[in-house]
MOPAC internal coordinates of N, CA, C and O (Angstrom, degrees):
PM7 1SCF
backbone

  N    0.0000 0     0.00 0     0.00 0    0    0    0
  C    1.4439 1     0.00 0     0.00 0    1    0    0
  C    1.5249 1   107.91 1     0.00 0    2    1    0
  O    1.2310 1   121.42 1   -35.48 1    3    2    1
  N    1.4068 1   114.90 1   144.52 1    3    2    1
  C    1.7224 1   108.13 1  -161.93 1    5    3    2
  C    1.8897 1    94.34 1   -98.33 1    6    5    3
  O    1.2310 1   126.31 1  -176.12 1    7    6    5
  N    1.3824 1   105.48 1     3.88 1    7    6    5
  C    2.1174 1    85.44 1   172.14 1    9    7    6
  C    2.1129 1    96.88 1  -155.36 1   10    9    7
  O    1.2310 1   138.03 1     5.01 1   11   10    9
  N    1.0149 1    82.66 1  -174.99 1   11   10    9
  C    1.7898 1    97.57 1  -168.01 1   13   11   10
  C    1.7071 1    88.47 1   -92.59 1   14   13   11
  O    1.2310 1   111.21 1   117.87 1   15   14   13
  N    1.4746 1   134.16 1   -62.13 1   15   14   13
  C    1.3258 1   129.25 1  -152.35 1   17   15   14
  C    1.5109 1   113.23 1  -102.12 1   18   17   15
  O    1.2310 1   117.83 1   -36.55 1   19   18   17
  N    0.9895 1   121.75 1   143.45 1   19   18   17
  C    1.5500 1   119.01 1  -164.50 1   21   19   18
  C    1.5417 1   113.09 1  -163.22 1   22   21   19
  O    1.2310 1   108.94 1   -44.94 1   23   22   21
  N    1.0347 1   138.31 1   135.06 1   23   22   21
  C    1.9481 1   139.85 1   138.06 1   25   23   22
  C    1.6876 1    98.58 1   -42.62 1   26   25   23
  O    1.2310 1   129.80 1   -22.07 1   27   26   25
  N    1.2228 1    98.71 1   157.93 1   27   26   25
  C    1.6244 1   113.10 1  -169.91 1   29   27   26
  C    0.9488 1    95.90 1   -86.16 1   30   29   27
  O    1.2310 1   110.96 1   137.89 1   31   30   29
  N    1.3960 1   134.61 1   -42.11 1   31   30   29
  C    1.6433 1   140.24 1   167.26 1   33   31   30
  C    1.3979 1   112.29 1   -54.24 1   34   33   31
  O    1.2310 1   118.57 1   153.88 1   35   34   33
  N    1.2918 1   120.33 1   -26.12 1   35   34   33
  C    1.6018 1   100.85 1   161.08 1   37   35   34
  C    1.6909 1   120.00 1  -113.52 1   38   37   35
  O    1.2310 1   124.27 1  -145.98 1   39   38   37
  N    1.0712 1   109.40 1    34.02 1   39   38   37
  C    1.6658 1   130.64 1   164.00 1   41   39   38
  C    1.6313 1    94.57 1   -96.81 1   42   41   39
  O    1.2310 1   111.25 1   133.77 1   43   42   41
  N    1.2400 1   134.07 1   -46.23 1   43   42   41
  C    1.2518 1   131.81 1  -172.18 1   45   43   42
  C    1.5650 1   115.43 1   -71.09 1   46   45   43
  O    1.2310 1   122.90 1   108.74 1   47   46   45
  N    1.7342 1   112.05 1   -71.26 1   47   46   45
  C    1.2015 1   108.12 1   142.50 1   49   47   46
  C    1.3908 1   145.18 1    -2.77 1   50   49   47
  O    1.2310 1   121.87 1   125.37 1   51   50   49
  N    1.5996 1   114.02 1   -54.63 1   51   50   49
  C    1.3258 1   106.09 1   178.68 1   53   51   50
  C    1.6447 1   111.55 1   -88.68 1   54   53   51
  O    1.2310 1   128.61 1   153.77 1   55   54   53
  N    1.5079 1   101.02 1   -26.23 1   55   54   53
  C    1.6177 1   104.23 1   167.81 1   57   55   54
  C    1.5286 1   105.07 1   -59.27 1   58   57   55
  O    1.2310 1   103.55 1   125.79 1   59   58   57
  N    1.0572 1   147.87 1   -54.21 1   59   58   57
  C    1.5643 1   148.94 1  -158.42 1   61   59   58
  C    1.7352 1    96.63 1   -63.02 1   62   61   59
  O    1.2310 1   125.76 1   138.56 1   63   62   61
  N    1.6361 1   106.53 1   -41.44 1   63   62   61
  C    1.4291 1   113.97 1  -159.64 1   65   63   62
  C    1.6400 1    94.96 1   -65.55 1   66   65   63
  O    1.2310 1   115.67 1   104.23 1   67   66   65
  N    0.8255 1   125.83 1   -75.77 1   67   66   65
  C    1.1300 1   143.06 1  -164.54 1   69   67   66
  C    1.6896 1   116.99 1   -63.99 1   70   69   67
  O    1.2310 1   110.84 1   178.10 1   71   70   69
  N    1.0985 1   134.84 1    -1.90 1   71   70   69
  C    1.4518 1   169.24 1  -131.76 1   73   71   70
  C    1.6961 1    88.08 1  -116.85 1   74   73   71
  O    1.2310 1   134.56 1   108.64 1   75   74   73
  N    2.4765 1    89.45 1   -71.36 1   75   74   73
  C    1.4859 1    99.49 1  -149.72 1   77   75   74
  C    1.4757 1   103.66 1   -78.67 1   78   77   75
  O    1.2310 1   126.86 1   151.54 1   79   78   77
  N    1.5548 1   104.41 1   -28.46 1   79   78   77
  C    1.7597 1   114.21 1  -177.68 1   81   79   78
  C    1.4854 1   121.02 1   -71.36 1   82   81   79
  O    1.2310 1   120.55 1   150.12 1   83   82   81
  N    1.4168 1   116.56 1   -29.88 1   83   82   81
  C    1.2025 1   129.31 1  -155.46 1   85   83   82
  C    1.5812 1   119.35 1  -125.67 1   86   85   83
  O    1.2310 1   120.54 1   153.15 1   87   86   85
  N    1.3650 1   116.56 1   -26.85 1   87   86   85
  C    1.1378 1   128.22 1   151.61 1   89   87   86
  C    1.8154 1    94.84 1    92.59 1   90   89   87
  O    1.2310 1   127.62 1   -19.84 1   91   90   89
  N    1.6693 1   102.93 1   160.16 1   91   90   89
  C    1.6504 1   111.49 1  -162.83 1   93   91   90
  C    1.4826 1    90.76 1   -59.47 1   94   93   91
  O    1.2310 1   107.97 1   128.44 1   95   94   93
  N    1.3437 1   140.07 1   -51.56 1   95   94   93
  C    1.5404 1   118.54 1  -142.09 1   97   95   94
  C    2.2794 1    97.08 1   -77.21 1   98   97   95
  O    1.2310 1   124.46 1   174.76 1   99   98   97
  N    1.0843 1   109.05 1    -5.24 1   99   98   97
  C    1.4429 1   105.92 1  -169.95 1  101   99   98
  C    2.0143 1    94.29 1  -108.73 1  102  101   99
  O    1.2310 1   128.14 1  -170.67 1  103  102  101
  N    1.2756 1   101.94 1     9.33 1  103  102  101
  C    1.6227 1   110.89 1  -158.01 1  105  103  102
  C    1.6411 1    73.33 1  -112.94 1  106  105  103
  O    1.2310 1   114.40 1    98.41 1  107  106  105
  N    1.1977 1   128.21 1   -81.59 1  107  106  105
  C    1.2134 1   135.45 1  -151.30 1  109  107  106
  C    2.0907 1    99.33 1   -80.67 1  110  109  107
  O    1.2310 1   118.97 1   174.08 1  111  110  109
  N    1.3846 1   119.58 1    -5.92 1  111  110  109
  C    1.7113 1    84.00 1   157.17 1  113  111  110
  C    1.3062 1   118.05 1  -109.27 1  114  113  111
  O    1.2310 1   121.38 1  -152.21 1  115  114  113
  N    1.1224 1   114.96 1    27.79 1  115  114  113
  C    1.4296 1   131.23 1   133.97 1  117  115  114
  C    1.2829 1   117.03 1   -65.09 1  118  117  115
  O    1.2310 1   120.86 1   -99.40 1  119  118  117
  N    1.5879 1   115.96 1    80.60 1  119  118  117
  C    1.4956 1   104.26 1   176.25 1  121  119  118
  C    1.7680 1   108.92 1  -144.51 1  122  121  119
  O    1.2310 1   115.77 1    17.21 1  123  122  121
  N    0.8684 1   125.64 1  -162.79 1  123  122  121
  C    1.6947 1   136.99 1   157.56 1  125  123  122
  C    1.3500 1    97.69 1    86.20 1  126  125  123
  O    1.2310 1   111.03 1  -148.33 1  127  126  125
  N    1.5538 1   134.48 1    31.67 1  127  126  125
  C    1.2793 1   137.42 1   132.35 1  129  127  126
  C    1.0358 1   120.63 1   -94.04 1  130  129  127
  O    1.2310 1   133.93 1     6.67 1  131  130  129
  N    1.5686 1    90.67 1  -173.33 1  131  130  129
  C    2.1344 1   110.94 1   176.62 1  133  131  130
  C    2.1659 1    97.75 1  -161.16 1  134  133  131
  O    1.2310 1   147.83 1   -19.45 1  135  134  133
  N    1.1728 1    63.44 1   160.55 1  135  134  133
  C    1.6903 1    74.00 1   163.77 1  137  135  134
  C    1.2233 1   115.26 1  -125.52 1  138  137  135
  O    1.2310 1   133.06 1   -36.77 1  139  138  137
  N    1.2605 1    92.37 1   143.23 1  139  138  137
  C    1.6359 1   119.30 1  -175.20 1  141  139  138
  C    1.2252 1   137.56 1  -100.29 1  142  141  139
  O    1.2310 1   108.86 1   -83.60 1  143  142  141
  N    1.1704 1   138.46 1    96.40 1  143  142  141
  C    1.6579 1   121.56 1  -169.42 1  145  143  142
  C    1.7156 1   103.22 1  -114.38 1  146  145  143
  O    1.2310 1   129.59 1    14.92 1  147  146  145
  N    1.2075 1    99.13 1  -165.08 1  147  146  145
  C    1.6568 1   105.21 1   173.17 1  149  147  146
  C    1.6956 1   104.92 1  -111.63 1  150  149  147
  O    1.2310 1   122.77 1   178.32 1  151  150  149
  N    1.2318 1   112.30 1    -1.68 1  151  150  149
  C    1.2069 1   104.49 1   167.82 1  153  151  150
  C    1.8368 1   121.05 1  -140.50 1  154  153  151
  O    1.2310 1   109.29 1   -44.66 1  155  154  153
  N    0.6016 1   137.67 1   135.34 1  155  154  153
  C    1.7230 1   133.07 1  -163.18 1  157  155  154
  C    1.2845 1   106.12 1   -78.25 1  158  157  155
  O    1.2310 1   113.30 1   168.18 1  159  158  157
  N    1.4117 1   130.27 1   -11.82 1  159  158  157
  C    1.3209 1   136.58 1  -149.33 1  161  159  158
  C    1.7595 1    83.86 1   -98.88 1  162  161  159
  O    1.2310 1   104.49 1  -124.16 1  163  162  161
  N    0.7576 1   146.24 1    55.84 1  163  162  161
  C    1.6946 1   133.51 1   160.72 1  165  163  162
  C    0.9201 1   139.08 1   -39.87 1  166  165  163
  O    1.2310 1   116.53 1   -48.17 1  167  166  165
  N    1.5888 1   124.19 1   131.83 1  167  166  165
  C    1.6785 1   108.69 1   171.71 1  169  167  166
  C    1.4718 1   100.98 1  -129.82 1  170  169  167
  O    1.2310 1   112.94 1    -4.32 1  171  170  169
  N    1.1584 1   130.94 1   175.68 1  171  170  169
  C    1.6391 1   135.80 1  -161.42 1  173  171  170
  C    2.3077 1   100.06 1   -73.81 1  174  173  171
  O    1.2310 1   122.53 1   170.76 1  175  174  173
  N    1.3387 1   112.75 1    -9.24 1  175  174  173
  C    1.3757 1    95.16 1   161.32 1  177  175  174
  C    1.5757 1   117.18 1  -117.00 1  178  177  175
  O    1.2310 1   131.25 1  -151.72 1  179  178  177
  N    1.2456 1    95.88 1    28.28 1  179  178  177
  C    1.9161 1   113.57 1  -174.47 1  181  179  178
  C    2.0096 1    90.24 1   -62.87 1  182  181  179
  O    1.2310 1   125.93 1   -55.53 1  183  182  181
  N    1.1202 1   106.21 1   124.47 1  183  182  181
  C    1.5414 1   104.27 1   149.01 1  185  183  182
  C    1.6780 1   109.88 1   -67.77 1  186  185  183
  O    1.2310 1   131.51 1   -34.57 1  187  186  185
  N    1.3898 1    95.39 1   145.43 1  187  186  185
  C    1.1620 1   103.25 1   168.45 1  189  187  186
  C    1.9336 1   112.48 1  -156.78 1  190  189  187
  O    1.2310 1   125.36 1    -9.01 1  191  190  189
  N    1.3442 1   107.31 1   170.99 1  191  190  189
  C    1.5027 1   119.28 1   176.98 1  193  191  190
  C    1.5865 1   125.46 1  -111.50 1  194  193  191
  O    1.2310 1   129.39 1   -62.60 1  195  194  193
  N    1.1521 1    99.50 1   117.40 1  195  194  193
  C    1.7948 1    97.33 1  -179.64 1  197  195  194
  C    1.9430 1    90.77 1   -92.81 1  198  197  195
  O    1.2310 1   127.81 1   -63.33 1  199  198  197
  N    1.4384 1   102.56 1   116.67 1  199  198  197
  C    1.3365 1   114.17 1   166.22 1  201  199  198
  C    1.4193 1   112.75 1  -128.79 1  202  201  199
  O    1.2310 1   126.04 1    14.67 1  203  202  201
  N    1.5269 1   105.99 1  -165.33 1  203  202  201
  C    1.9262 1   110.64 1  -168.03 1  205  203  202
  C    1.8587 1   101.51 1  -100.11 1  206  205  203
  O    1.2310 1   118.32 1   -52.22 1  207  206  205
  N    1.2578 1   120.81 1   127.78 1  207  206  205
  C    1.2132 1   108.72 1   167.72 1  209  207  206
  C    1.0999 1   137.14 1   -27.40 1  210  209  207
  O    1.2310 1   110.63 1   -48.59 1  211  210  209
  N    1.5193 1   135.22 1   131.41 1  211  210  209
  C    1.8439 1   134.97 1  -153.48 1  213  211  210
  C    1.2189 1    79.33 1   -50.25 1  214  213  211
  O    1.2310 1   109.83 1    -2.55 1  215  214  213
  N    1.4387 1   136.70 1   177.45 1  215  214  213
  C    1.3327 1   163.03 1   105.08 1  217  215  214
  C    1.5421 1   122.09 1   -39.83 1  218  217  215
  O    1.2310 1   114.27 1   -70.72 1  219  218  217
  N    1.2682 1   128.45 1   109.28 1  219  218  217
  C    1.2072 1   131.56 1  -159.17 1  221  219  218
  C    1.9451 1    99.14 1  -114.19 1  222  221  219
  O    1.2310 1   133.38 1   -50.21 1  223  222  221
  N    1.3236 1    91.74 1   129.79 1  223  222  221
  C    1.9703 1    88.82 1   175.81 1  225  223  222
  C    1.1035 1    99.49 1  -119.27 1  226  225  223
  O    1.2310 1   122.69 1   -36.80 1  227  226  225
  N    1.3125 1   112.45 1   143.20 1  227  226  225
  C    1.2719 1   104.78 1  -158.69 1  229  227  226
  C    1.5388 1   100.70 1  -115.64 1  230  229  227
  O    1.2310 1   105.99 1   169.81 1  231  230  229
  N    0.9929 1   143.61 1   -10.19 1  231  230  229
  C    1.4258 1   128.81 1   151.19 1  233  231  230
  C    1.7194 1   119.81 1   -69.07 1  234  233  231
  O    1.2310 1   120.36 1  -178.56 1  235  234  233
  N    1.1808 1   116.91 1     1.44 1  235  234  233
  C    1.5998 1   109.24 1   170.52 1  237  235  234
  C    1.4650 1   119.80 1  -124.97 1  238  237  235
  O    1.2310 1   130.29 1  -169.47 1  239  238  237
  N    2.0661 1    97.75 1    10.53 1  239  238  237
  C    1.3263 1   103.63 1  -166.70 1  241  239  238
  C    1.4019 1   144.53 1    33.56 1  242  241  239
  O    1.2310 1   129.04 1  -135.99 1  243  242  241
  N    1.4775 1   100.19 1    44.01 1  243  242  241
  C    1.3092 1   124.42 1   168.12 1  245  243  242
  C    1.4438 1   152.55 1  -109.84 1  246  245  243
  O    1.2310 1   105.98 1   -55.37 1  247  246  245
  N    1.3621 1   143.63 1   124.63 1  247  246  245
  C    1.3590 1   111.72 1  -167.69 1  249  247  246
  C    1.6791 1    97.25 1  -101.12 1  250  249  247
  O    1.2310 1   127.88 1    -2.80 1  251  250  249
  N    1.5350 1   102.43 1   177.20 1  251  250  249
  C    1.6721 1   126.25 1  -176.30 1  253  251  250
  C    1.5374 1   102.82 1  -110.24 1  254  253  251
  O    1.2310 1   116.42 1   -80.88 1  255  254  253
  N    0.5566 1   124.42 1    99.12 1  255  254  253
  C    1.4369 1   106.92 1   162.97 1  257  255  254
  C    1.4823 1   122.55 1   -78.37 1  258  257  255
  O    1.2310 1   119.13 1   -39.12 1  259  258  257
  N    1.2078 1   119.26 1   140.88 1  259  258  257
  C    1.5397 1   127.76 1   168.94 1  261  259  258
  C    1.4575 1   117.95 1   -32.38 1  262  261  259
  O    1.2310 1   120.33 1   -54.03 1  263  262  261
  N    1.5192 1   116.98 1   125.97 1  263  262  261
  C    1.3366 1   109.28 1  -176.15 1  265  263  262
  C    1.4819 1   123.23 1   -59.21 1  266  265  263
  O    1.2310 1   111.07 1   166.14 1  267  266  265
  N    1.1496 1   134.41 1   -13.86 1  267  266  265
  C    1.3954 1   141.65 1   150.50 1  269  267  266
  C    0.9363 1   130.07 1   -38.77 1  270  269  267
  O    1.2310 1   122.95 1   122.34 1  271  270  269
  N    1.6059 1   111.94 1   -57.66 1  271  270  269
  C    1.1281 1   144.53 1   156.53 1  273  271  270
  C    1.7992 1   108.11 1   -22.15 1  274  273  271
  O    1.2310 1   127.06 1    99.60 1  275  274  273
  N    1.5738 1   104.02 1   -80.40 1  275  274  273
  C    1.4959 1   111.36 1  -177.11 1  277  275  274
  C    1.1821 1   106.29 1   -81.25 1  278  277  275
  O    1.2310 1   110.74 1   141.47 1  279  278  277
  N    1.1130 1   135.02 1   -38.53 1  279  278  277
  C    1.7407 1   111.10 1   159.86 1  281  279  278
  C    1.4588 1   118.24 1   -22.44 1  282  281  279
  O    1.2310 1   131.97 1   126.89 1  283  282  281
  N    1.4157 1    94.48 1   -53.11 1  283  282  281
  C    1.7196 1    84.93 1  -160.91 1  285  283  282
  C    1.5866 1   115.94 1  -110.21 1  286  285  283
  O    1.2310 1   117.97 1  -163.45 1  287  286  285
  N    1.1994 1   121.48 1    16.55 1  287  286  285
  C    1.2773 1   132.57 1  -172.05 1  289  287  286
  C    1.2092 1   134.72 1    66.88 1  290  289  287
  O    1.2310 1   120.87 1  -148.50 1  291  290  289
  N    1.4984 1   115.95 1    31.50 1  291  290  289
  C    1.2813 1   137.01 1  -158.35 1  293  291  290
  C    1.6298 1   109.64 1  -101.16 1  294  293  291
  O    1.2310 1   119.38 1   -50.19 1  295  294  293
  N    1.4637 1   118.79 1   129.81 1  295  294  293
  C    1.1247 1   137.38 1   168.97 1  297  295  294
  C    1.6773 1   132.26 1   -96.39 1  298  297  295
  O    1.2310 1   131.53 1   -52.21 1  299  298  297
  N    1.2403 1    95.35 1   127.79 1  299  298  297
  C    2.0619 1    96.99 1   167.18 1  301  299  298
  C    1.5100 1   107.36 1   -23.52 1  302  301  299
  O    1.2310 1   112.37 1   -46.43 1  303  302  301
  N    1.1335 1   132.00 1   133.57 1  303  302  301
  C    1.5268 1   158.73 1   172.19 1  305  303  302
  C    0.9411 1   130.53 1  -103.24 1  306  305  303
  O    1.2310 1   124.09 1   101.31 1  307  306  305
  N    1.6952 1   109.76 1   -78.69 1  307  306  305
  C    1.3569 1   129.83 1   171.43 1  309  307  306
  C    1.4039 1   118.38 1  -145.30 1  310  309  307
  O    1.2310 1   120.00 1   -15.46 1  311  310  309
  N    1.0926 1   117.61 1   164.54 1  311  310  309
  C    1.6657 1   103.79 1  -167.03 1  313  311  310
  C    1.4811 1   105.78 1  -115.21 1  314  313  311
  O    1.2310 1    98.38 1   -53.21 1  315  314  313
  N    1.0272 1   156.33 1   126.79 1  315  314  313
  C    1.8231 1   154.74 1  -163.81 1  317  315  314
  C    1.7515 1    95.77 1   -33.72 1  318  317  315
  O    1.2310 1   124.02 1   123.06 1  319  318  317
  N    1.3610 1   109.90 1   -56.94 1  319  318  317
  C    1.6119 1   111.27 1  -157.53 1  321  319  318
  C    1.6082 1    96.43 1   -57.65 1  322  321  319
  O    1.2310 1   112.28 1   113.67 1  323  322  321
  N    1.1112 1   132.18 1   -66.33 1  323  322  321
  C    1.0676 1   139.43 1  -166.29 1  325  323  322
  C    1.5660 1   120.54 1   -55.44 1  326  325  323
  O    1.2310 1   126.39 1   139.61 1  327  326  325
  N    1.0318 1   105.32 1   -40.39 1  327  326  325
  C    2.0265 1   115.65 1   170.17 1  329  327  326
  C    1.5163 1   102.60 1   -82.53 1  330  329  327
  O    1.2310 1   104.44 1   152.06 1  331  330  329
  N    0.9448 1   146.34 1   -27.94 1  331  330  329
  C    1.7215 1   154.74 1   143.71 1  333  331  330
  C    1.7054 1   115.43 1   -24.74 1  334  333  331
  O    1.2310 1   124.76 1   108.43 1  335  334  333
  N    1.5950 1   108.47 1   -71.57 1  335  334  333
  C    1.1969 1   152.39 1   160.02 1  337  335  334
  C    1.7080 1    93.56 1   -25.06 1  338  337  335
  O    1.2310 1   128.92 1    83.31 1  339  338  337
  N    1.5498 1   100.41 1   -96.69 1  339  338  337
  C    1.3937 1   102.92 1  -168.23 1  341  339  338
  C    1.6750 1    99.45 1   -65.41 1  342  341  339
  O    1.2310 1   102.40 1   138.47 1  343  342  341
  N    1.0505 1   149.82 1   -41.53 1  343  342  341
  C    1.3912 1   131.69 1   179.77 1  345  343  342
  C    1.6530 1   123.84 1   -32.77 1  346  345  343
  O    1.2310 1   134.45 1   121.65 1  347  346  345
  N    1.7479 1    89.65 1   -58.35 1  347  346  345
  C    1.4876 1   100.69 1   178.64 1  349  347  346
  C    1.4167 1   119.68 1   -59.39 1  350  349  347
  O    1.2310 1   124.52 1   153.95 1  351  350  349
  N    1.2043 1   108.94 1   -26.05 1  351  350  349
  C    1.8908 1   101.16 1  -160.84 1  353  351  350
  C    1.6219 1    83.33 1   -89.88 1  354  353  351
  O    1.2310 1   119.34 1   136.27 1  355  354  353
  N    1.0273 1   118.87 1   -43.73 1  355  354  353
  C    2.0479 1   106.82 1  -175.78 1  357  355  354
  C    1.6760 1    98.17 1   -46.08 1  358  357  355
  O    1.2310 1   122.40 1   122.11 1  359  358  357
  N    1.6875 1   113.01 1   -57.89 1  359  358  357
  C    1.0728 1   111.17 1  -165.98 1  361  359  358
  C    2.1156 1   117.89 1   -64.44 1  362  361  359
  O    1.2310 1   124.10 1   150.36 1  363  362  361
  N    1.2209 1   109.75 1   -29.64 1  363  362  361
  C    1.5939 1   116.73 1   164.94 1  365  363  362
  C    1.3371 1    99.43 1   -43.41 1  366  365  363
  O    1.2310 1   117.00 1   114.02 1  367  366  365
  N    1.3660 1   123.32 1   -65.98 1  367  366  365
  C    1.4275 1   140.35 1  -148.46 1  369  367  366
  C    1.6367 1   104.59 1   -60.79 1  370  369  367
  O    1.2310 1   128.02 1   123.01 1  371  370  369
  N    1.5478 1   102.17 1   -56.99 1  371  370  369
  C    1.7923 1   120.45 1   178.54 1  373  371  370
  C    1.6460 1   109.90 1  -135.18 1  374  373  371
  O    1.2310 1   120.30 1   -69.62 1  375  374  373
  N    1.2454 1   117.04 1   110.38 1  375  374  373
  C    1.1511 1   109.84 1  -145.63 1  377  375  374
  C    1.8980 1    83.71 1   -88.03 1  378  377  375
  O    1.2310 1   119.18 1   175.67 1  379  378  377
  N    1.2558 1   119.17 1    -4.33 1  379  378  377
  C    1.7395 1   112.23 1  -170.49 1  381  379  378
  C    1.6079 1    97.23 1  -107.90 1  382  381  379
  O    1.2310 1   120.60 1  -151.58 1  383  382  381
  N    1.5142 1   116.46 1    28.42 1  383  382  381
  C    1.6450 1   112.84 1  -172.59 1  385  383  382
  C    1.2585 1    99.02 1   -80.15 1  386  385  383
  O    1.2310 1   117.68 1   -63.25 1  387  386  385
  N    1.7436 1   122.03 1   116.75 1  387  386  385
  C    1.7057 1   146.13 1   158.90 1  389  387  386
  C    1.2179 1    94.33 1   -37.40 1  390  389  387
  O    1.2310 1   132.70 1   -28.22 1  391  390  389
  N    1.6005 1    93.07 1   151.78 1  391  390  389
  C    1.4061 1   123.14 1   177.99 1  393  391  390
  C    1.7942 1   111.14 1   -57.45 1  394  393  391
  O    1.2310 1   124.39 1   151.33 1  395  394  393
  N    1.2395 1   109.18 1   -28.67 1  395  394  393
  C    1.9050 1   118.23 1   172.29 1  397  395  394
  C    1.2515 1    89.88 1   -68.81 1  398  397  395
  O    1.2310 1   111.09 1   115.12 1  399  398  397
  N    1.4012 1   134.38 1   -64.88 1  399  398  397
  C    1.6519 1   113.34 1  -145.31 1  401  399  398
  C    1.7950 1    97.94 1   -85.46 1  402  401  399
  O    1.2310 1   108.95 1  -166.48 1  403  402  401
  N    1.5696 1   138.30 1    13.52 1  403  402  401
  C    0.9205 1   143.16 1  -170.43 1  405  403  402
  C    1.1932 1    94.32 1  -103.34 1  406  405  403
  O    1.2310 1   109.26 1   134.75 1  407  406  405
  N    1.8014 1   137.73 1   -45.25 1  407  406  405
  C    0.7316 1   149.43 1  -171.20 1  409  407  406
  C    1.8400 1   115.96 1   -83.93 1  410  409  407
  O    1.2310 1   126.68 1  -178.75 1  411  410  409
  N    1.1368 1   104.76 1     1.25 1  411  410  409
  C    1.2393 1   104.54 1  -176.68 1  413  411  410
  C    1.6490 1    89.13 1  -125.95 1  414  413  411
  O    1.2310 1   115.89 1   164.81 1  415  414  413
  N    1.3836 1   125.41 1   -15.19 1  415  414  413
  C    1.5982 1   107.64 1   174.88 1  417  415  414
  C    1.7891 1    95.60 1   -68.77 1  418  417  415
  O    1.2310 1   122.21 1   120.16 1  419  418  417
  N    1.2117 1   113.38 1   -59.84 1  419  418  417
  C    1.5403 1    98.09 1   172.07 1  421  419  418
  C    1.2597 1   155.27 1   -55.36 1  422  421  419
  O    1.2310 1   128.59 1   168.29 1  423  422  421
  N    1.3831 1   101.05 1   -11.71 1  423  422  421
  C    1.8922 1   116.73 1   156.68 1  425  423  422
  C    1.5146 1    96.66 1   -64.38 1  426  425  423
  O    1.2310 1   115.93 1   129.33 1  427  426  425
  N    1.5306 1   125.34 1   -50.67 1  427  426  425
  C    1.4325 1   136.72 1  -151.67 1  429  427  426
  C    1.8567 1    83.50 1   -62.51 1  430  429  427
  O    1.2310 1   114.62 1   139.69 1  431  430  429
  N    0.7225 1   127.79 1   -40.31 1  431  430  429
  C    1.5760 1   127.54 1  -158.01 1  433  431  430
  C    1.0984 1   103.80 1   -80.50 1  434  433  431
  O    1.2310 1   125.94 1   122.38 1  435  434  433
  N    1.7031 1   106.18 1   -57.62 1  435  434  433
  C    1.8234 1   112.14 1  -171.63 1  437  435  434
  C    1.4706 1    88.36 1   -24.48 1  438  437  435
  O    1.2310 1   124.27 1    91.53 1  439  438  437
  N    1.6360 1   109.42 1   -88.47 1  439  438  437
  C    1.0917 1   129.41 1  -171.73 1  441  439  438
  C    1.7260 1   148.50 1   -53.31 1  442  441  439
  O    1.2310 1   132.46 1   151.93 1  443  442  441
  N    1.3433 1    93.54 1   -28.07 1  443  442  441
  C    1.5411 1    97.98 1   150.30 1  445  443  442
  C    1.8289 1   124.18 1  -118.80 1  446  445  443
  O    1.2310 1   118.64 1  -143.38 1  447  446  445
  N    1.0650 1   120.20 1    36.62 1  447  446  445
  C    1.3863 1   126.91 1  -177.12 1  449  447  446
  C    1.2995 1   127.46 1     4.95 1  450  449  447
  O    1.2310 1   129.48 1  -127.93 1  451  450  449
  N    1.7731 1    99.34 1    52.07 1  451  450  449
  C    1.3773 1   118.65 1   176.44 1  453  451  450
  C    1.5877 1   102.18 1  -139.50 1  454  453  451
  O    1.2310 1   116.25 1    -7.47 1  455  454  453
  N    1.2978 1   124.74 1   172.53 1  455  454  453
  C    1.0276 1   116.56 1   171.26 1  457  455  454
  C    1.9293 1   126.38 1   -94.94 1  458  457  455
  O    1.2310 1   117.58 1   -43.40 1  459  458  457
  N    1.1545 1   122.22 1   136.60 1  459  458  457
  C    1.4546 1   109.21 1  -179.51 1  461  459  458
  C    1.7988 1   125.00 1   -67.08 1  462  461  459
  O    1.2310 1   122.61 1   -43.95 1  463  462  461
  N    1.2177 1   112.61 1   136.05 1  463  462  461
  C    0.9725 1   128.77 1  -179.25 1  465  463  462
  C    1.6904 1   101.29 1   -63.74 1  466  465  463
  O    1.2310 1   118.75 1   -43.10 1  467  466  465
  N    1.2301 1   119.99 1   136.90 1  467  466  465
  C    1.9111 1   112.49 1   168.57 1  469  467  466
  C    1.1440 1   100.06 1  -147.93 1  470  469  467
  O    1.2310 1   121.12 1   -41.21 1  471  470  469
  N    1.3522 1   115.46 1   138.79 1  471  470  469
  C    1.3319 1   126.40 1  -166.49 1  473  471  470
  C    1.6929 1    95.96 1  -127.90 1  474  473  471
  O    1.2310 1   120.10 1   180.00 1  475  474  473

């Protein structure tokens, strides 16, 4: 992802962009984030944070979160693989699918942990 602060609608966006221009293997090593908001409930003008996965130690079974992160009270969202994932298969399916029906293949997932069909 080319910045830290973003609308969720342009976290999607640049995933689609780069998807159709650049193709999955330059799509997918782009990875080892998540986005972060203060609330999980998202909508396409939700601020949100592309940061580095908490840091997990594993003898005290704990994670770190990014100081950004706890600065600002911001929680795990989504994780790169998974918003990648569902981006691409909407985009296989319809390669001109809007940022709404992109955004609704990934509600479709949150919630049914399959991918949406788009015709």
């Amino acid at each position: 992802m080319k910045k830290t602060e973003y609308l969720f609608k342009e976290i999607i966006e640049e995933i689609k962009e780069m998807y159709l221009e650049e193709g999955e293997t330059k799509l997918c090593a782009d990875s080892q984030w998540c986005v972060y908001a203060k609330s999980s409930d998202l909508d396409l003008e939700s601020a949100c944070y592309v940061l580095p996965y908490p840091a997990y130690d594993v003898e005290t079974d704990e994670e770190t979160f990014p100081e950004l992160a706890v600065q600002n009270g911001l929680d795990v969202v989504y994780t790169h693989d998974m918003l990648q994932d569902v981006i691409m298969s909407a985009l296989d399916q319809k390669e001109n699918a809007g940022v709404q029906e992109l955004y609704k293949a990934i509600l479709y997932y949150e919630e049914n942990d399959t991918f949406m069909e788009i015709g």
